[in-house]
C-alpha positions in Angstrom: 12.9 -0.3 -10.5 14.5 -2.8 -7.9 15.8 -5.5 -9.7 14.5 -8.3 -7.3 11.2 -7.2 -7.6 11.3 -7.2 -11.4 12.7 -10.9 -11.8 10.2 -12.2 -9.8 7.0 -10.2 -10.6 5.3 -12.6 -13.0 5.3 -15.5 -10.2 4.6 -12.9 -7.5 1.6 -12.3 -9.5 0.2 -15.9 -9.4 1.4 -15.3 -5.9 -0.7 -12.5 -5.0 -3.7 -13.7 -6.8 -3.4 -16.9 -5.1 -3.3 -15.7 -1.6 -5.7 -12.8 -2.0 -8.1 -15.9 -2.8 -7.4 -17.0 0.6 -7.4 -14.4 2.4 -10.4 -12.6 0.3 -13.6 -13.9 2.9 -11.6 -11.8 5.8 -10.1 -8.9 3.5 -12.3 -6.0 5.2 -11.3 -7.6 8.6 -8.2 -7.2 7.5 -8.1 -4.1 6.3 -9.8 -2.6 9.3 -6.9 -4.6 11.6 -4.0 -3.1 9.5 -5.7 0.5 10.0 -6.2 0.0 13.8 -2.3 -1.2 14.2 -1.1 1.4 12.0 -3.2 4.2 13.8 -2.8 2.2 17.5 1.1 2.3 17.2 1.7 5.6 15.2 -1.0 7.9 15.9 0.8 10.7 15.0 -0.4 9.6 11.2 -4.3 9.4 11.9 -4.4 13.0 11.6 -3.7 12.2 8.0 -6.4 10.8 7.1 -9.6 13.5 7.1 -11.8 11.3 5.1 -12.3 9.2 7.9 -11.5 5.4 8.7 -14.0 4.0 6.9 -13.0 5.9 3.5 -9.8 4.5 4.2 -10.5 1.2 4.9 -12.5 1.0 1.3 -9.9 2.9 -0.8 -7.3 0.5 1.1 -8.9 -2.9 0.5 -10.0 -1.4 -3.8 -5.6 -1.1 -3.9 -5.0 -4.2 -2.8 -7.6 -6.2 -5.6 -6.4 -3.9 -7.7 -2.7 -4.4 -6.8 -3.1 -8.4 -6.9 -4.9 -8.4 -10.4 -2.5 -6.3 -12.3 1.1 -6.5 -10.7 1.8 -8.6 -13.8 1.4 -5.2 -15.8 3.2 -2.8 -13.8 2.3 0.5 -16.3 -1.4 0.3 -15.9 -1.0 0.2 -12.1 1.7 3.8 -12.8 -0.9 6.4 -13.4 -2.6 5.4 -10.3 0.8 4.9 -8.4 1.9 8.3 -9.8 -2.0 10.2 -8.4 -0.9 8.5 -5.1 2.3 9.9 -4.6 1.2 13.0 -5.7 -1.9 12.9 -3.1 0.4 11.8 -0.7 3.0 14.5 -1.2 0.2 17.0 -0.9 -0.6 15.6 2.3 2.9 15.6 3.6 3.8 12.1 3.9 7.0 11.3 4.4 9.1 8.5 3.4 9.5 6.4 6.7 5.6 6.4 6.9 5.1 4.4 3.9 7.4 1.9 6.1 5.0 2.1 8.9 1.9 0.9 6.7 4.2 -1.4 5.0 4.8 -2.9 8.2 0.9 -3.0 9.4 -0.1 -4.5 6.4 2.6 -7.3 6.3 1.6 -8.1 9.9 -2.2 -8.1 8.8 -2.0 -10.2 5.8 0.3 -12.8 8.0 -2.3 -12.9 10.4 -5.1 -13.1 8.8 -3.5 -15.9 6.6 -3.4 -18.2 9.6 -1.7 -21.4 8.6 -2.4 -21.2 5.0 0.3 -18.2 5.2 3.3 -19.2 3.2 6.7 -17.7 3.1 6.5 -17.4 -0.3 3.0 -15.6 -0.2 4.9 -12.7 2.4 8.0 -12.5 0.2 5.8 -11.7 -2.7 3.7 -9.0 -0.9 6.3 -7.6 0.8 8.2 -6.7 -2.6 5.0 -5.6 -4.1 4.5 -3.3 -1.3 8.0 -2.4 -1.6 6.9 -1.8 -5.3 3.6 0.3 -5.2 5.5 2.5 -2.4 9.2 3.1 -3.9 6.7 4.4 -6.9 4.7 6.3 -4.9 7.4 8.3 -3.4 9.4 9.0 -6.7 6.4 10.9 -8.2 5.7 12.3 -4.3 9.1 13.7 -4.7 8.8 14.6 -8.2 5.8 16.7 -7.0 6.8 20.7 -7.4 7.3 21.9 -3.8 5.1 24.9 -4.6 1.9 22.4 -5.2 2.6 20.8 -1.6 3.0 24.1 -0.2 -0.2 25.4 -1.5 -2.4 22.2 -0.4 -0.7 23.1 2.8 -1.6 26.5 3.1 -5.0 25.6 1.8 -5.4 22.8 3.6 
Protein backbone atom coordinates (compact mmCIF):
# COMPACT_ATOMS: atom_id res chain seq x y z
CA UNK A 1 0.00 0.00 0.00
CA UNK A 2 1.29 3.54 -0.93
CA UNK A 3 2.84 4.91 1.87
CA UNK A 4 1.35 8.52 1.56
CA UNK A 5 -2.02 7.28 1.43
CA UNK A 6 -1.51 5.24 4.62
CA UNK A 7 -0.09 8.23 6.82
CA UNK A 8 -2.79 10.25 6.03
CA UNK A 9 -5.85 8.01 5.90
CA UNK A 10 -7.30 8.57 9.36
CA UNK A 11 -7.58 12.53 8.58
CA UNK A 12 -8.49 11.78 4.94
CA UNK A 13 -11.36 10.10 6.52
CA UNK A 14 -12.72 13.12 8.47
CA UNK A 15 -11.88 14.57 5.17
CA UNK A 16 -14.00 12.61 3.05
CA UNK A 17 -16.85 12.54 5.47
CA UNK A 18 -16.69 16.11 5.68
CA UNK A 19 -16.94 17.06 2.14
CA UNK A 20 -19.30 14.24 1.11
CA UNK A 21 -21.59 16.34 3.61
CA UNK A 22 -21.14 19.09 1.36
CA UNK A 23 -21.39 17.89 -1.58
CA UNK A 24 -24.18 15.10 -0.53
CA UNK A 25 -27.61 17.45 -1.80
CA UNK A 26 -25.85 17.32 -5.51
CA UNK A 27 -24.15 13.73 -5.24
CA UNK A 28 -26.50 12.14 -8.08
CA UNK A 29 -25.82 15.40 -10.18
CA UNK A 30 -22.61 14.60 -9.70
CA UNK A 31 -22.40 11.32 -10.40
CA UNK A 32 -24.45 11.54 -13.58
CA UNK A 33 -21.75 14.63 -14.62
CA UNK A 34 -18.61 12.38 -13.90
CA UNK A 35 -20.39 9.58 -16.12
CA UNK A 36 -21.28 12.01 -19.07
CA UNK A 37 -17.43 13.35 -19.01
CA UNK A 38 -16.04 10.07 -18.66
CA UNK A 39 -18.26 8.65 -21.54
CA UNK A 40 -18.16 12.30 -23.64
CA UNK A 41 -14.31 12.19 -23.70
CA UNK A 42 -13.55 8.43 -23.83
CA UNK A 43 -16.26 6.73 -25.41
CA UNK A 44 -14.40 3.98 -26.32
CA UNK A 45 -15.25 2.82 -22.52
CA UNK A 46 -19.19 3.14 -22.71
CA UNK A 47 -19.28 -0.05 -24.35
CA UNK A 48 -18.27 -1.29 -20.93
CA UNK A 49 -20.88 -0.72 -19.27
CA UNK A 50 -24.07 -3.12 -20.45
CA UNK A 51 -26.06 -2.51 -17.43
CA UNK A 52 -26.85 0.80 -18.57
CA UNK A 53 -26.05 4.46 -17.25
CA UNK A 54 -28.39 4.53 -14.77
CA UNK A 55 -27.09 1.13 -13.11
CA UNK A 56 -24.03 2.83 -13.17
CA UNK A 57 -24.70 5.97 -11.89
CA UNK A 58 -26.42 4.10 -8.60
CA UNK A 59 -23.61 1.52 -8.04
CA UNK A 60 -21.16 4.66 -8.54
CA UNK A 61 -22.74 7.14 -6.10
CA UNK A 62 -23.46 3.49 -3.28
CA UNK A 63 -19.01 3.40 -3.70
CA UNK A 64 -18.52 6.60 -2.96
CA UNK A 65 -20.83 6.67 0.72
CA UNK A 66 -19.49 3.68 1.10
CA UNK A 67 -15.90 4.71 0.29
CA UNK A 68 -16.26 8.00 2.65
CA UNK A 69 -17.75 6.02 5.65
CA UNK A 70 -15.16 3.33 5.91
CA UNK A 71 -11.73 4.51 4.45
CA UNK A 72 -10.75 4.70 8.15
CA UNK A 73 -10.99 0.73 8.00
CA UNK A 74 -9.39 -0.08 4.85
CA UNK A 75 -10.05 -4.29 5.20
CA UNK A 76 -13.75 -4.08 5.29
CA UNK A 77 -13.72 -1.91 2.18
CA UNK A 78 -11.03 -5.17 0.56
CA UNK A 79 -13.54 -7.78 -0.15
CA UNK A 80 -15.48 -5.38 -2.11
CA UNK A 81 -12.30 -3.80 -3.66
CA UNK A 82 -11.07 -7.37 -4.43
CA UNK A 83 -15.13 -8.40 -6.34
CA UNK A 84 -14.34 -5.15 -8.24
CA UNK A 85 -11.14 -5.88 -9.69
CA UNK A 86 -12.19 -9.13 -10.35
CA UNK A 87 -15.47 -7.82 -12.21
CA UNK A 88 -13.41 -5.48 -13.80
CA UNK A 89 -10.80 -7.84 -15.08
CA UNK A 90 -13.56 -9.96 -16.50
CA UNK A 91 -14.72 -7.09 -18.27
CA UNK A 92 -11.34 -6.17 -19.66
CA UNK A 93 -10.40 -3.02 -18.05
CA UNK A 94 -7.32 -1.94 -18.30
CA UNK A 95 -5.09 -0.06 -16.17
CA UNK A 96 -4.98 3.48 -17.80
CA UNK A 97 -8.92 3.37 -17.61
CA UNK A 98 -9.15 3.48 -13.95
CA UNK A 99 -7.03 6.84 -14.63
CA UNK A 100 -9.62 8.14 -16.96
CA UNK A 101 -12.56 7.74 -14.18
CA UNK A 102 -10.12 8.85 -11.73
CA UNK A 103 -9.74 11.87 -13.59
CA UNK A 104 -13.81 12.46 -14.27
CA UNK A 105 -14.46 12.10 -10.89
CA UNK A 106 -11.78 14.52 -9.47
CA UNK A 107 -13.05 17.07 -12.01
CA UNK A 108 -16.78 16.30 -10.76
CA UNK A 109 -16.26 16.47 -7.11
CA UNK A 110 -14.19 19.94 -7.74
CA UNK A 111 -16.96 21.18 -9.49
CA UNK A 112 -19.65 20.35 -7.79
CA UNK A 113 -17.85 21.60 -4.58
CA UNK A 114 -18.03 25.14 -5.81
CA UNK A 115 -16.27 27.39 -3.45
CA UNK A 116 -16.55 25.25 -0.49
CA UNK A 117 -13.97 22.92 -2.46
CA UNK A 118 -10.75 22.82 -0.49
CA UNK A 119 -7.39 21.68 -1.45
CA UNK A 120 -7.29 19.56 1.25
CA UNK A 121 -10.80 17.92 0.44
CA UNK A 122 -9.07 17.00 -3.42
CA UNK A 123 -5.79 15.80 -1.96
CA UNK A 124 -7.82 13.49 0.16
CA UNK A 125 -9.99 12.09 -2.66
CA UNK A 126 -7.56 11.95 -5.03
CA UNK A 127 -5.45 9.47 -2.77
CA UNK A 128 -8.47 7.53 -1.83
CA UNK A 129 -9.26 7.10 -5.41
CA UNK A 130 -5.75 6.32 -5.89
CA UNK A 131 -6.51 3.80 -3.07
CA UNK A 132 -9.73 1.93 -4.00
CA UNK A 133 -8.12 1.68 -7.73
CA UNK A 134 -4.35 0.57 -7.08
CA UNK A 135 -6.52 -2.29 -5.11
CA UNK A 136 -8.75 -2.94 -7.61
CA UNK A 137 -6.16 -3.60 -10.21
CA UNK A 138 -3.89 -5.94 -8.01
CA UNK A 139 -6.76 -8.43 -7.50
CA UNK A 140 -7.76 -7.55 -11.43
CA UNK A 141 -4.38 -8.81 -12.20
CA UNK A 142 -4.35 -11.51 -9.67
CA UNK A 143 -7.47 -12.72 -11.56
CA UNK A 144 -6.48 -16.23 -13.51
CA UNK A 145 -6.28 -15.25 -17.20
CA UNK A 146 -8.41 -18.32 -18.00
CA UNK A 147 -11.55 -16.75 -15.88
CA UNK A 148 -11.12 -13.41 -18.06
CA UNK A 149 -10.85 -15.42 -21.06
CA UNK A 150 -13.95 -17.39 -20.43
CA UNK A 151 -16.30 -14.11 -19.46
CA UNK A 152 -14.82 -13.12 -22.76
CA UNK A 153 -15.77 -15.84 -24.79
CA UNK A 154 -19.06 -15.92 -22.92
CA UNK A 155 -19.65 -12.65 -22.92
Amino acid sequence: MDPDIEAHRHQDHGLLQESLALIGPVAGDLVASCCDQLFGENPEVRAMFPDGADHQRERLLEAITALAALYDRPDSLMPVLTALGRHHARGGVRPSQYDLVGDAFLRALERFGGMAWTAPYAAAWARAYTFVAEEAMAAAAATPPTERWATALVG
